[in-house]
C-alpha positions in Angstrom: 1.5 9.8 16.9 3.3 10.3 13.4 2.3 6.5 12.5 -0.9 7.1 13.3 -1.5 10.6 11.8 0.1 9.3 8.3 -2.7 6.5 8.6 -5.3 8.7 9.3 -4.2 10.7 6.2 -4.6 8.0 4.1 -8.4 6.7 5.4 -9.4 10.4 5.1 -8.0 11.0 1.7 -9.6 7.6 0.0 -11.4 8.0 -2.9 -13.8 6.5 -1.6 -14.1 8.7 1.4 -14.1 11.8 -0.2 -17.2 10.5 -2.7 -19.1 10.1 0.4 -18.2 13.8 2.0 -19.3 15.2 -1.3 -22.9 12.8 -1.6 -23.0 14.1 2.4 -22.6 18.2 1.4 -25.3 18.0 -1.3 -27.3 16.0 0.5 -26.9 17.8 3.4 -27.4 21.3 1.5 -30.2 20.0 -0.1 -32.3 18.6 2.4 -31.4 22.2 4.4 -32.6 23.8 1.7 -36.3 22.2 2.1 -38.5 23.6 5.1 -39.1 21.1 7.4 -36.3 19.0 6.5 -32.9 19.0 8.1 -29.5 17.7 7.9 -30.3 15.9 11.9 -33.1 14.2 10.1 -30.9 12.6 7.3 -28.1 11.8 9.9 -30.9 9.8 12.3 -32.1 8.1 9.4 -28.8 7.2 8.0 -27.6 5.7 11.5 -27.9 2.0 10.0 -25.8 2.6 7.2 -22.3 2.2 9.7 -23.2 -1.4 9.7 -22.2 -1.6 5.8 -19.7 1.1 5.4 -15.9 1.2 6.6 -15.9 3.5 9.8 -14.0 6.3 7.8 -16.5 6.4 4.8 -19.8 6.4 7.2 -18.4 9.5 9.5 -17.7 10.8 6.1 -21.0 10.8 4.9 -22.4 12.2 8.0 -20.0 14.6 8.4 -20.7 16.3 4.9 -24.2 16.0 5.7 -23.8 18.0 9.6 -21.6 20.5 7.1 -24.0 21.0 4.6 -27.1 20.9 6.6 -25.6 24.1 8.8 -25.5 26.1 6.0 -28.3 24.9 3.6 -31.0 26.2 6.1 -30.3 29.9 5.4 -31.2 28.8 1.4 -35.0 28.8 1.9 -34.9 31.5 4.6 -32.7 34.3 2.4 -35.2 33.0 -1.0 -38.8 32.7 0.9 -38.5 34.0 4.5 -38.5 30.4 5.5 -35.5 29.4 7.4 -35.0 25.6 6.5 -33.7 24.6 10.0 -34.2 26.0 13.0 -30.5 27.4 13.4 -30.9 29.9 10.3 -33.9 31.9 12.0 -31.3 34.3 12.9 -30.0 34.4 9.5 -33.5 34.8 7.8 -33.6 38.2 9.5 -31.7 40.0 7.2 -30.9 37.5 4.7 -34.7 37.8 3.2 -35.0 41.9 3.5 -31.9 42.0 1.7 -33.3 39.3 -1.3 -36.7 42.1 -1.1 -34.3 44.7 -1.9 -33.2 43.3 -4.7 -29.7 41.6 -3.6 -30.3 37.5 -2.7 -27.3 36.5 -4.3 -25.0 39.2 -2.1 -27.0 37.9 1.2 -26.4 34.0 -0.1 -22.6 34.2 -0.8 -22.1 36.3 2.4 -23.8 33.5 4.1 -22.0 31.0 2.3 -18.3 32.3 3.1 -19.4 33.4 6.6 -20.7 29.5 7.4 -17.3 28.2 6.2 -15.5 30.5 8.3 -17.4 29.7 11.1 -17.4 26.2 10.8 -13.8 26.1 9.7 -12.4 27.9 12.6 -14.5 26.0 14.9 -13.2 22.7 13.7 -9.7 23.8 14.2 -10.4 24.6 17.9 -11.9 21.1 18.6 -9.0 19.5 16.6 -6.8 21.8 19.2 -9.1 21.3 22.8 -10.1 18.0 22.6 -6.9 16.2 23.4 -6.0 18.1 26.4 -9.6 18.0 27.4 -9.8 14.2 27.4 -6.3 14.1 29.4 -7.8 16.0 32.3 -11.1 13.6 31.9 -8.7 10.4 31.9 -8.1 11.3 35.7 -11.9 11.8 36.8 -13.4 9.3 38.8 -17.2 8.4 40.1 -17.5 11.9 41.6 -16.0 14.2 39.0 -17.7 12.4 35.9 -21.8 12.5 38.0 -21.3 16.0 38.7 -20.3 16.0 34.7 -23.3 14.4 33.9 -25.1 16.9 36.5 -23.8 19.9 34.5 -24.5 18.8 31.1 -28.4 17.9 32.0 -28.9 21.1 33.7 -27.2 23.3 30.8 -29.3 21.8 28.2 -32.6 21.8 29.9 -32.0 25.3 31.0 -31.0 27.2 27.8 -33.0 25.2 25.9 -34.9 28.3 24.7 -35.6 29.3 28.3 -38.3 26.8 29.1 -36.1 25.4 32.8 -39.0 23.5 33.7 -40.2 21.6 30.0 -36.6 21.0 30.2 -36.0 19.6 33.2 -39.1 17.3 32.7 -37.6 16.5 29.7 -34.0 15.0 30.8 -35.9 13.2 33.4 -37.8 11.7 30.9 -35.2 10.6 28.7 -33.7 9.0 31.7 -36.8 7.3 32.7 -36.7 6.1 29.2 -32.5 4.9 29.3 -33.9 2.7 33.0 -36.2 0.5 30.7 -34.5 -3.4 31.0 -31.9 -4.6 33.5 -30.9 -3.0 36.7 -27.2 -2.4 35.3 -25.7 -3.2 38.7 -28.2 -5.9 39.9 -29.3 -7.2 37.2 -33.2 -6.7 37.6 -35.7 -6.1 35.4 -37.7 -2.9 36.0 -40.1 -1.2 33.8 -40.5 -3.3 31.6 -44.5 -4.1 32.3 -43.8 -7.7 31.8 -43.0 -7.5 27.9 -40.2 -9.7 27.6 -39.3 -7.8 24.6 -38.1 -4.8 27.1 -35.8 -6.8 28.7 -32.5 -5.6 26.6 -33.9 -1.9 26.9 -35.1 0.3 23.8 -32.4 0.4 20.9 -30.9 3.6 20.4 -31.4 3.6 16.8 -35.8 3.2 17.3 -35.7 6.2 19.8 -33.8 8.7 17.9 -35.4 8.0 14.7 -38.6 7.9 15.8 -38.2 11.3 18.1 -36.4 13.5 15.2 -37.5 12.0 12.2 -41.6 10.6 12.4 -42.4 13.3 14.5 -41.5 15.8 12.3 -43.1 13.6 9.7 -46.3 13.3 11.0 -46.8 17.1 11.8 -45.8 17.8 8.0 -48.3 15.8 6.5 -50.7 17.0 8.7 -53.1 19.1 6.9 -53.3 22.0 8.7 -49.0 22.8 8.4 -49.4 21.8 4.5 -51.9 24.9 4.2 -49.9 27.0 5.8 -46.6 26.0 4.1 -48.9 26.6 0.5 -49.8 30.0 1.4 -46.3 31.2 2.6 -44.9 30.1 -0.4 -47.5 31.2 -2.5 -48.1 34.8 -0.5 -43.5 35.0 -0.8 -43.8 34.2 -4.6 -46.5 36.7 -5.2 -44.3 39.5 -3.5 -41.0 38.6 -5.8 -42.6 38.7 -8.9 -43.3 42.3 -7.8 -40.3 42.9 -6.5 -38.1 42.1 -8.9 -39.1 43.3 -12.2 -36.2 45.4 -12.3 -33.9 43.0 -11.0 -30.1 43.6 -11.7 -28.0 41.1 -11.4 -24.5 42.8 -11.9 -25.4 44.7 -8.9 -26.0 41.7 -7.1 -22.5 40.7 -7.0 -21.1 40.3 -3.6 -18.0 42.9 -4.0 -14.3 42.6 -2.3 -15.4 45.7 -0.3 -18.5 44.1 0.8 -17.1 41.3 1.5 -14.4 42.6 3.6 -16.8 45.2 5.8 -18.5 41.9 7.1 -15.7 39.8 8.7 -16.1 42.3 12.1 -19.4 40.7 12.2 -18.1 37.0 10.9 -15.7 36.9 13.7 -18.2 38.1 16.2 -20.3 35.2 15.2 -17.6 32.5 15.2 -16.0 33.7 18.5 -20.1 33.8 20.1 -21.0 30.6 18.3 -17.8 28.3 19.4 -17.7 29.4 22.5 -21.9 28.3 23.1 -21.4 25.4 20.7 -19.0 24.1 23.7 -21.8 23.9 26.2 -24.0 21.6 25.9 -27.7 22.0 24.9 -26.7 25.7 24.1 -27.9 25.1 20.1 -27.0 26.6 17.3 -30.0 29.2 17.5 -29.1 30.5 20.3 -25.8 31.1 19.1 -27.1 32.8 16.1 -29.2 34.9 17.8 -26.8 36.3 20.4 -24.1 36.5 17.7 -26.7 38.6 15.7 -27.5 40.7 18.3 -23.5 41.5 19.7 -22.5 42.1 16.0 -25.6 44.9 15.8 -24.2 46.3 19.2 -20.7 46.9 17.3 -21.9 48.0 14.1 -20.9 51.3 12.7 -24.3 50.8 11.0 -26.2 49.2 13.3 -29.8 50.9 12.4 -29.5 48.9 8.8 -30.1 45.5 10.9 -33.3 43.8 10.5 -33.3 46.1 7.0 -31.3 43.9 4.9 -27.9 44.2 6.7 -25.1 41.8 5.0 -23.6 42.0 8.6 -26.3 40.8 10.4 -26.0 37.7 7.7 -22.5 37.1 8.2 -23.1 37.3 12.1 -26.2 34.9 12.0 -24.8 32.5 9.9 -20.8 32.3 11.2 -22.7 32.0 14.6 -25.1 29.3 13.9 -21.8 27.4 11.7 -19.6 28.0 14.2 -21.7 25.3 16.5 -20.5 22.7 14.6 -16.9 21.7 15.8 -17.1 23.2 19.3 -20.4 21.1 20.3 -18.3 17.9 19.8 -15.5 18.7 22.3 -17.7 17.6 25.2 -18.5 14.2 23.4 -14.7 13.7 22.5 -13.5 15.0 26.4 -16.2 13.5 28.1 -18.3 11.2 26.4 -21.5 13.6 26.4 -22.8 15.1 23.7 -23.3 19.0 23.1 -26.1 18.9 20.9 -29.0 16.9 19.1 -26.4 16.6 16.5 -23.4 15.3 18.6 -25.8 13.1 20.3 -26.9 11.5 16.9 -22.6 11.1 16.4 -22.5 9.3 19.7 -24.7 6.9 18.3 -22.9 6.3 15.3 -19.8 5.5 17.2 -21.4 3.3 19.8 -22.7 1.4 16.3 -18.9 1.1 15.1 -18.2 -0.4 19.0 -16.3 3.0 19.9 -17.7 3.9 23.4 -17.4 8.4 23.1 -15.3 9.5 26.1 -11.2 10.3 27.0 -11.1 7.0 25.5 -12.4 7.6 22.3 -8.9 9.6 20.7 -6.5 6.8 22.6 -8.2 3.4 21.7 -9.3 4.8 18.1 -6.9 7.2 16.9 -6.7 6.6 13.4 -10.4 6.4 13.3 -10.3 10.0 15.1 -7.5 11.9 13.7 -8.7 10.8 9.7 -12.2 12.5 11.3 -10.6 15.5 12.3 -9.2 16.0 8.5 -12.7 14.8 7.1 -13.9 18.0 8.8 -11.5 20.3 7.8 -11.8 19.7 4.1 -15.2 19.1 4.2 -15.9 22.8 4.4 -13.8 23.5 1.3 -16.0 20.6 -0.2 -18.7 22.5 1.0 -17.9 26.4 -0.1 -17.0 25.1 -3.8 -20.3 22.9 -4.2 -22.4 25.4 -2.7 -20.9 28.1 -4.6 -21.5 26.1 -7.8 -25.0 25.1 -7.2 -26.4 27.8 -5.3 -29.0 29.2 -8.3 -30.1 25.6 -8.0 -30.3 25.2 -4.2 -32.4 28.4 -4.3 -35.1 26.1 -6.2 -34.7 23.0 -4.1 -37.3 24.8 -1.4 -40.0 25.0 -4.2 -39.9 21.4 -4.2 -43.6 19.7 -2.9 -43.1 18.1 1.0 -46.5 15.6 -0.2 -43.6 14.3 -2.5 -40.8 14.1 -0.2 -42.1 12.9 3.4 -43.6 9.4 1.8 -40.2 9.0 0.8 -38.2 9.6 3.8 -40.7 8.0 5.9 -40.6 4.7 4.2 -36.2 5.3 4.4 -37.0 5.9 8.5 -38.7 2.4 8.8 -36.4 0.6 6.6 -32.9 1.9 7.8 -34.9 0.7 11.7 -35.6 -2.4 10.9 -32.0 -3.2 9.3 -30.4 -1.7 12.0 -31.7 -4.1 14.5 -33.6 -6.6 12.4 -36.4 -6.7 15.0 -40.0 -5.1 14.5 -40.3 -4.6 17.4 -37.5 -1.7 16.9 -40.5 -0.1 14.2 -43.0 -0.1 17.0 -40.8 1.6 19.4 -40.0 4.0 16.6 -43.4 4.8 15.5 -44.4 4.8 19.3 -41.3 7.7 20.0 -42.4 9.6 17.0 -46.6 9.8 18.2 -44.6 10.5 21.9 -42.1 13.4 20.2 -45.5 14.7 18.5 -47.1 15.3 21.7 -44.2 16.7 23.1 -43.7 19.5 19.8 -47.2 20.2 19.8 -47.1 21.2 23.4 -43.8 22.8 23.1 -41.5 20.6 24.9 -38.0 20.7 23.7 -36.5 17.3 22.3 -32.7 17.5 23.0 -32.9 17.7 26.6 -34.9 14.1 26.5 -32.1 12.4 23.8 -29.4 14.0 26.0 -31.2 12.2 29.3 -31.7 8.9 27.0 -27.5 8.6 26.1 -26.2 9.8 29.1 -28.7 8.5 32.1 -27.1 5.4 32.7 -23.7 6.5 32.6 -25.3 9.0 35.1 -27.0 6.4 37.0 -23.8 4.2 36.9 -21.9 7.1 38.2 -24.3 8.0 41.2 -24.5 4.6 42.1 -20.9 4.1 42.2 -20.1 7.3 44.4 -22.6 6.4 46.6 -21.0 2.7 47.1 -18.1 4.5 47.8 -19.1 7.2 50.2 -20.6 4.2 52.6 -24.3 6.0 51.3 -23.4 9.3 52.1 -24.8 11.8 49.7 -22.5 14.8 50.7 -19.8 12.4 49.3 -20.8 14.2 46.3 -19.6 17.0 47.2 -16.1 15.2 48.3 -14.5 16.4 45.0 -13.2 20.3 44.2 -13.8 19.5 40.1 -17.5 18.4 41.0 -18.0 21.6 43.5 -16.5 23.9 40.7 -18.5 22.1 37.9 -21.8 22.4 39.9 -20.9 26.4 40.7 -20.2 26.6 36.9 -23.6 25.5 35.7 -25.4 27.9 38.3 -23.4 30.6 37.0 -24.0 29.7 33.2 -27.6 29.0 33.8 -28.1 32.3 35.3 -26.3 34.3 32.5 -28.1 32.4 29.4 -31.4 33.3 31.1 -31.1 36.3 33.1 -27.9 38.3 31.6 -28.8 37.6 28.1 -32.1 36.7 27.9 -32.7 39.6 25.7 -30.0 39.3 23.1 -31.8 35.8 21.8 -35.0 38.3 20.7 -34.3 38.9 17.5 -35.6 42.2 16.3 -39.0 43.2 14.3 -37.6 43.2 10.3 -38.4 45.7 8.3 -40.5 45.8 4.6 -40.1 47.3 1.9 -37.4 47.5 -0.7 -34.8 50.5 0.1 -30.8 51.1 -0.7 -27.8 49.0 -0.8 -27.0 46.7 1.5 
C-alpha cells in the first residue's frame, strides 16, 4: 500500500497533472458561471479526450472541472438572480438579496470558502468510506448486487424532485435503451429493427452527449429562452445601476466575525449535503435546499433568511459542494453511480478499461489513490483561483449564449465522432438530444434514464443470474438478509425524501428591497 501510495503521489503531483486540474477549475468556474452552461456539460463533451491523455491527467481535468463547476453556479445567481446550474438555486436565495443590499462580494467569498469546505470535507469522507465499502461489496453475489441495482434505481427516480412516476418511467427507459444489441447471455439480437448498425448496442459516449449536452443546446438557441434570458438580464442590470450608486466597497469586505458566525450554517450544509450526496439520484439541489432550510431552523436569526442572510449562503452552497465526494462512494463501493456527474465518471473509466466497482481501488490503485489526492488539492486550486478572479467571473455571465452554443455544439459532434470514429455515433447523439428535448420540455428528469442506461445490464446480468440459480424461483430474491435490508432501506428513504421532508426542499419567497447588514 506504501508502494503504491508513493506512486500515486507522484502521478498526482506531475506537472503536467496539475496544469490540467487548474485549465479544469477555470474552465469549470467559468462555464458555471454562464446560465445554461454547466460543469456536467464540459465533462460529457470532454469524455473523448481519455483516449489521448495519460489516465492521471484526463481525471485531472475533469476533476477540476466537477470542482469548479459546483461552485461557479452561485456566480451568476449571487450577480443576476440567475443560478448558473441547477444546484446553486438554493444559493441564489440569499446570495442575490444580499448583492441588492449592497454586499455581492461578502455573499461571493462566503460562498467561495463555504463550497471548499463542503467539498473538501466531503472528499475526505469518500477517501475514508470507500475502501471499507468496496470490502463488504467484494463478498456480494447475484442476489446482494440486483437488489443493489433495485435500490439505486428506485432512490433516484423517487427523489428526483418528487416526480415517482416520470422517474420511474425514466430508469425503465434507460434500461430499454442499455437492451439495444446482443442478448448478453444468449447472444441474440433484440431491438435492434434490423439495423445492423445496432448490433454492438448504442456507445456510451453518443447517449450521454447527446442527452446532457444537445438538448440543452437546442432549447438555448431556441428563441423563445433567448428572449427571456435578454430580459432577465436586461430587467437585473437595470435594477443594479439603481442600486448601487452608493456602492461601498470597504463595507463589502467579508469580515473574520462574519466569516466565523457562518460555519454553524457551513457545517449544517456539509453534514446535510454528504450524507444525500451518498444516495444516489439525491442531487445536489436537493441537498442545498434541505441544508438551507435545517440551517434557517437553527439560526439565532432565522427571520434574516430569504433577506440577504450570509448563512443561508454558506448553508446553500457547503450543501450543494458537499455532493461532490460523497456521490462517488457508491460508484467506487459498488460500481453505480450517485449522480449525473458520477455517472459521466463511470464513463470515463470504462474509456480507460477500468470497469467501476470493489474492483476498481484493487486492480487500479495507483490510478485511484493519485485521484483521491487530485481531489483534495483541487479545492485549494479552486479557492485561490476563484478568489483571484472572482471580479472577473462576475462578468463571465454577461457573456452572449448566440456566441457560445455554436461553439460547444460543434466541440459536442467532434469529440463524438473521435471517440468512436463512426457517424453513426452523431446520429445517435443528435437523435438522444431531440429525445432529452422532449423529455425537458415535458418535465421528465434525465438522471434517472443515464442511471437506467449504465447500470441496466449489470442489472439484467444480475437478475438473470439469481434467477439461474434459484431453479426460476423469484422469491430467491429474497434468499439474501443484505438484499431484504437493502430493499427495506429504500422504502424507508423513499418515504422520508418525499413525505418527511418534502417541505424542507421549498425554498422560501425572497424578499426585495435593499435593507441592513447582512
Amino acid at each position: 500500500m506504501l508502494e503504491s501510495f508513493v506512486e500515486a503521489l507522484a502521478l498526482a503531483t506531475d506537472p503536467w497533472v496539475i496544469l490540467y486540474v487548474s485549465l479544469g477549475v477555470f474552465m469549470g468556474v467559468t462555464l458555471g458561471a454562464i446560465p445554461g452552461l454547466s460543469g456536467d456539460m464540459a465533462i460529457a463533451i470532454l469524455l473523448p479526450i481519455v483516449f489521448f491523455l495519460e489516465p492521471a491527467s484526463a481525471l485531472g481535468l475533469l476533476t477540476g472541472i466537477y470542482k469548479g463547476g459546483m461552485f461557479g453556479g452561485s456566480i451568476s445567481g449571487i450577480s443576476f438572480g440567475v443560478p448558473g446550474t441547477p444546484g446553486a438555486a438554493a444559493t441564489t436565495i440569499d446570495g442575490y438579496q444580499a448583492k441588492l443590499r449592497g454586499y455581492p462580494n461578502k455573499a461571493m467569498h462566503t460562498a467561495l470558502y463555504s463550497s471548499v469546505i463542503g467539498d473538501t470535507t466531503s472528499d475526505l469522507i469518500l477517501i475514508f468510506v470507500a475502501l471499507p465499502l468496496a470490502i463488504v461489496a467484494l463478498s456480494f453475489g447475484p442476489v446482494e448486487f440486483f437488489a443493489l441495482y433495485a435500490f439505486a434505481l428506485l432512490l433516484i427516480s423517487a427523489l428526483t424532485k418528487g416526480k415517482v412516476a416520470k422517474g420511474i418511467a425514466m430508469a425503465a427507459l434507460g434500461i430499454l435503451l442499455a437492451m439495444i444489441g446482443r442478448d448478453p447471455i444468449g447472444g441474440s439480437l433484440r431491438l435492434t429493427f434490423g439495423i445492423p448498425q445496432l448490433a454492438g448496442g448504442l456507445a456510451l459516449i453518443p447517449v450521454l452527449v447527446g442527452i446532457f449536452a444537445v438538448s440543452e443546446l437546442i432549447l438555448q438557441l431556441a428563441d423563445a429562452w433567448m428572449r427571456k434570458a435578454r430580459r432577465i438580464v436586461e430587467d437585473t442590470k437595470a435594477k443594479a445601476e439603481g442600486l448601487f450608486e452608493d456602492y461601498d466597497a470597504k463595507a463589502d469586505r467579508l469580515t473574520w466575525r462574519e466569516f466565523r458566525g457562518t460555519l454553524k450554517a457551513t457545517w449544517i450544509g456539509t453534514g446535510m449535503g454528504t450524507l444525500i450526496g451518498a444516495l444516489p439520484g439525491a442531487g445536489s439541489s436537493l441537498a442545498a435546499f434541505i441544508s438551507y432550510g435545517l440551517a434557517q431552523q437553527f439560526s439565532r436569526r432565522r427571520q434574516d433568511f430569504g433577506k440577504g442572510s450570509l448563512e443561508g449562503v454558506a448553508a446553500a452552497e457547503a450543501g450543494n459542494s458537499a455532493t461532490s465526494g460523497s456521490t462517488l462512494i457508491p460508484l467506487f463501493a459498488f460500481g453505480i453511480p450517485g449522480s449525473a456527474t458520477a455517472a459521466l465518471f463511470g464513463a470515463a473509466f470504462i474509456l480507460m478499461g477500468m470497469t467501476p466497482g470493489p474492483r476498481l481501488i484493487y486492480d487500479h490503485t495507483a490510478i485511484i489513490y493519485a485521484l483521491f489526492i487530485i481531489l483534495i488539492y483541487a479545492n485549494l486550486v479552486n479557492l485561490a483561483m476563484s478568489k483571484v478572479l472572482l471580479p472577473v467571473y462576475s462578468k463571465v455571465a454577461m457573456i452572449q449564449s448566440r456566441i457560445l452554443l455554436p461553439i460547444v455544439c460543434v466541440l459536442a459532434i467532434f469529440g463524438t465522432f473521435a471517440a468512436g470514429n463512426s457517424v453513426v455515433d452523431v446520429w445517435v447523439m443528435l437523435a438522444a438530444g431531440l429525445l432529452g428535448v422532449v423529455l425537458r420540455i415535458y418535465g421528465f428528469p434525465l438522471a434517472p434514464l443515464i442511471l437506467g442506461f449504465i447500470v441496466g445490464p449489470g442489472a439484467e446480468r444480475a437478475l438473470r443470474q439469481s434467477l439461474l440459480i434459484g431453479g426460476g424461483d423469484w422469491m430467491h430474491l429474497l434468499s439474501s438478509p443484505i438484499a431484504v435490508g437493502l430493499y427495506a432501506t429504500a422504502a424507508a428513504m423513499i418515504l422520508l425524501f418525499t413525505v418527511i421532508l418534502r417541505d424542507r426542499t421549498q425554498p422560501p419567497k425572497p424578499a426585495t428591497g435593499k435593507e441592513g447588514s447582512p
